[in-house]
C-alpha positions as CSV (number, residue, x, y, z in Angstrom):
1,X,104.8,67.8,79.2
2,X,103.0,64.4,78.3
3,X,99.4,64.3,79.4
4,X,97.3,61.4,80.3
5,X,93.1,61.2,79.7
6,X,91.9,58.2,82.0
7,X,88.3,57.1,81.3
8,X,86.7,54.8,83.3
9,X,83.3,53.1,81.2
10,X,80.5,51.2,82.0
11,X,79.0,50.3,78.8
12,X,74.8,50.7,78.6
13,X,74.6,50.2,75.2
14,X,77.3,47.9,73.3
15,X,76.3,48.4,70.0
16,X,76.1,52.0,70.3
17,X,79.7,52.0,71.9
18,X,81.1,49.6,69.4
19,X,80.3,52.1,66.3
20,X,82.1,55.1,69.1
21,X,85.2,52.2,69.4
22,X,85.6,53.0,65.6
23,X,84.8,56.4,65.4
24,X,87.1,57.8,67.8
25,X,90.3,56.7,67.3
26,X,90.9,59.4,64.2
27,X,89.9,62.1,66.1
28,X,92.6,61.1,69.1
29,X,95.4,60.8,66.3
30,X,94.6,64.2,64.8
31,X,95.5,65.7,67.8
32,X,98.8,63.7,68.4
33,X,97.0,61.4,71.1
34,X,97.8,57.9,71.4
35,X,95.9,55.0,72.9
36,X,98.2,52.8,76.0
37,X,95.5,51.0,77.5
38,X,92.2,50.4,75.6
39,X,89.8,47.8,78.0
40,X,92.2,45.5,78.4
41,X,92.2,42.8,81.3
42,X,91.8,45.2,84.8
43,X,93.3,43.9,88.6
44,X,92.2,46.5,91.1
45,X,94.8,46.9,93.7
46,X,93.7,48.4,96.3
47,X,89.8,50.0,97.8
48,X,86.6,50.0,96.9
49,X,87.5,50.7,93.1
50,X,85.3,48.3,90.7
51,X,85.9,49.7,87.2
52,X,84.4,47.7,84.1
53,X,86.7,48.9,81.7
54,X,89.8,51.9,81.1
55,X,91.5,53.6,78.6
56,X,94.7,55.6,78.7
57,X,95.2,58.2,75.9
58,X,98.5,60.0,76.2
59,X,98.4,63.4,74.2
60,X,101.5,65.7,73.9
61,X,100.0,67.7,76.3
62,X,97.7,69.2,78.2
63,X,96.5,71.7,75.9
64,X,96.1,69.0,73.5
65,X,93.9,66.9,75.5
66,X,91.2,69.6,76.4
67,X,91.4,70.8,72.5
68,X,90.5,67.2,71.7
69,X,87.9,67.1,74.0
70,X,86.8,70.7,72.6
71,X,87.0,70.0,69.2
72,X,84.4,69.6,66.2
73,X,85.9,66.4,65.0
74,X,85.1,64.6,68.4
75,X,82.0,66.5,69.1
76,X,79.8,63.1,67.2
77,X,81.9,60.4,68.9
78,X,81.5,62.0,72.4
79,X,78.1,62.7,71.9
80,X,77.5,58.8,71.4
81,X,79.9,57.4,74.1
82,X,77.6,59.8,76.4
83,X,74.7,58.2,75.4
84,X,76.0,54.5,75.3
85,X,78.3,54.6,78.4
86,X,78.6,55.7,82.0
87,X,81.8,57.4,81.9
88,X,84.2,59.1,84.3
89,X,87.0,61.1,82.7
90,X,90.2,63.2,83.6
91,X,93.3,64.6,82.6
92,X,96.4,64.3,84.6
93,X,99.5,65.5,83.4
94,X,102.7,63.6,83.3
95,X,106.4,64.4,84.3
């Protein structure tokens, strides 16, 4: 079953964030993820939601996502997107 890693960023630092923007994208094909939605154009629907910018990875699954997040090859990247961005994160899997 698909999964789904939604990431919700507020960007401190934009340089810093624009060398993780190029760093990252390896690590999420080498475990079959794919990026749907990278900061594109956001319309909030409905409450108090204000989000600056989202990204949508979909991985084959669940197990995939967290060994992504788990793994050595993202370990760099995610150590710089924490120190450049605000970010709230979350898997949710699919049908």
């Amino acid at each position: 079953m698909a999964a789904y890693i939604i990431v919700d960023v507020v960007v401190t630092d934009p340089e810093g964030f624009a060398a993780y923007r190029e760093m990252a994208p390896p690590t999420v094909a080498a475990y079959g993820g794919n990026y749907l939605a990278r900061g594109g154009a956001l319309t909030p629907l409905e409450g108090g939601w204000d989000p600056k910018r989202i990204s949508v990875i979909e991985f084959p699954s669940a197990e995939q996502a967290h060994a992504w997040w788990d793994s050595a090859e993202y370990a760099e990247a995610k150590a710089l997107r924490q120190r450049t961005t605000e970010t709230k994160m979350l898997i949710v899997e699919g049908l």
